[in-house]
NUSE-428027 format. One line per 5 residues: their letters; for each residue x, y, z of C-alpha. Coordinates in steps of 0.5 Angstrom, whole numbers. Last residue first. Example, Ala and Ser with C-alpha at 12.3 -4.5 7.8 and 13.67 -1.06 7.14 Angstrom:
2
SA = 27 -2 14  25 -9 16
end
This chain:
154
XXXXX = 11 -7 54  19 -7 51  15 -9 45  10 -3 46  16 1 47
XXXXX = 20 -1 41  13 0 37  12 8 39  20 9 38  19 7 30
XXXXX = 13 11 30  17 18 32  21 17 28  29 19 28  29 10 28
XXXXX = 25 12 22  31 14 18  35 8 20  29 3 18  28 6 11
XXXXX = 23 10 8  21 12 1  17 16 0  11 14 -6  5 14 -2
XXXXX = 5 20 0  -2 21 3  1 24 10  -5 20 13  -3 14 8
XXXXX = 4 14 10  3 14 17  -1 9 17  4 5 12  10 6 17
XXXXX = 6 3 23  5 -4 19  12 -3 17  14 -3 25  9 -7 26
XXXXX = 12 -12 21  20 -11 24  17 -13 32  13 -19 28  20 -22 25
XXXXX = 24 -20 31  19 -24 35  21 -30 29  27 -30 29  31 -27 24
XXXXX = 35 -31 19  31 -30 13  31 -22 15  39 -22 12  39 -16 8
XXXXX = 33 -12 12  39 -8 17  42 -7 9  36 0 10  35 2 4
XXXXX = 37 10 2  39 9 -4  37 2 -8  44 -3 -9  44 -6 -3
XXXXX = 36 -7 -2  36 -10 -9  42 -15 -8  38 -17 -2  32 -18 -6
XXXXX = 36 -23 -12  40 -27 -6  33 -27 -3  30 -30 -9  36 -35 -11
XXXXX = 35 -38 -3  29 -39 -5  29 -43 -11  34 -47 -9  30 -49 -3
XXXXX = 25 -50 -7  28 -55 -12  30 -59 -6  24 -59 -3  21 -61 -9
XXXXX = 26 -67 -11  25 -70 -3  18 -70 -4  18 -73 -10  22 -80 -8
XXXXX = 16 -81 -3  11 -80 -8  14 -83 -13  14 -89 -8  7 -88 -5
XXXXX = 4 -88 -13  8 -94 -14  5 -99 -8  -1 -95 -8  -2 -98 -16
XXXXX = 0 -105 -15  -3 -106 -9  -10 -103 -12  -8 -111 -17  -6 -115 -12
XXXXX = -13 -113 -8  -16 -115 -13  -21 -111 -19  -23 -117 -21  -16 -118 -26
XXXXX = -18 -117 -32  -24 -112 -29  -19 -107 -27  -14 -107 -33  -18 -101 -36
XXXXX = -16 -97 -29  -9 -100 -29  -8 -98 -37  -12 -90 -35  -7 -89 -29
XXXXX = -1 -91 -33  -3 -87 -38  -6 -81 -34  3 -82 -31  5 -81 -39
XXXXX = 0 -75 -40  3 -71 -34  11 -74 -36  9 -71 -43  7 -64 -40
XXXXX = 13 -63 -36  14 -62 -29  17 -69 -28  23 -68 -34  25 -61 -31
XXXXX = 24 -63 -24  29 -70 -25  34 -66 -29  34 -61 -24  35 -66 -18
XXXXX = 40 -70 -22  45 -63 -22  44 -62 -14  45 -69 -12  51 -69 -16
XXXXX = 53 -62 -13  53 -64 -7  56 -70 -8  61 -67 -11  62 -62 -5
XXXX = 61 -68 0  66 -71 -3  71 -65 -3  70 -64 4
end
C-alpha cells in the first residue's frame, strides 16, 4: 500500500512538472523549431522515407506519452472541481447535499435530475423570480418536482 501511495505520488508530482513545462510558451517555440529544422533538411536528405520516419516516429511517441500526462492532469482537475462545488453546496443555506455526489449518479439519474431543473427553470420564469432559490428537498413539496417522477416512472 506504501508503495503504491509513493508511486502514486511519484506519478503524480512528475505529471505536474512535465504539464508545467510542455504547456509553456518556450516548449511551443522549441518543438516550431524542430519542426522547422526537419522541414529545412527536406531537401538534404531528398526528402526520403527515413527522413518523414524520423518525424512520425517522434511525433507518434510524444503523443502516445502525452495522452498519459493530460488525462492525468484532468482528472486532477476535476476531481478539485467538484471538491470546490461540493464545499459550496455544503455551505450554501437551503441547498440540497443530495447533489454533493452527482458525479457518481448514472446516467438515467442524470437525465431525471436535469428534467427536474428543466422544469424548475420554467416555473421560475413564469413566477418571473429569477433570483428563488430552490433545492430538491423543498421541491419534492412541488407540484413540478412529483410531475417528472411520475413521467419517469411512465
Amino acid at each position: 500500500m506504501k508503495e503504491e501511495n509513493k508511486t502514486s505520488r511519484l506519478f503524480n508530482n512528475l505529471t505536474v512538472e512535465i504539464s508545467k513545462v510542455t504547456g509553456s510558451s518556450v516548449t511551443f517555440l522549441c518543438a516550431l523549431a524542430i519542426v522547422l529544422v526537419w522541414a529545412i533538411t527536406g531537401p538534404f536528405f531528398q526528402f526520403s522515407d527515413t527522413w518523414h520516419q524520423v518525424m512520425n516516429t517522434g511525433i507518434t511517441i510524444v503523443t502516445f506519452l502525452m495522452v498519459f500526462v493530460i488525462q492525468q492532469a484532468q482528472n486532477k482537475d476535476t476531481l478539485a472541481l467538484q471538491l470546490k462545488l461540493n464545499e459550496l453546496i455544503a455551505a450554501t443555506k437551503g441547498a440540497s447535499n443530495r447533489v454533493l455526489n452527482i458525479e457518481d449518479m448514472n446516467e438515467e439519474e442524470l437525465k431525471v435530475l436535469k428534467k427536474f431543473y428543466s422544469k424548475l427553470s420554467d416555473l421560475s420564469e413564469k413566477d418571473g423570480n429569477f433570483g428563488a432559490s430552490h433545492s430538491i428537498d423543498e421541491a419534492k413539496k412541488n407540484e413540478a418536482f412529483k410531475e417528472i417522477l411520475e413521467e419517469k416512472s411512465n
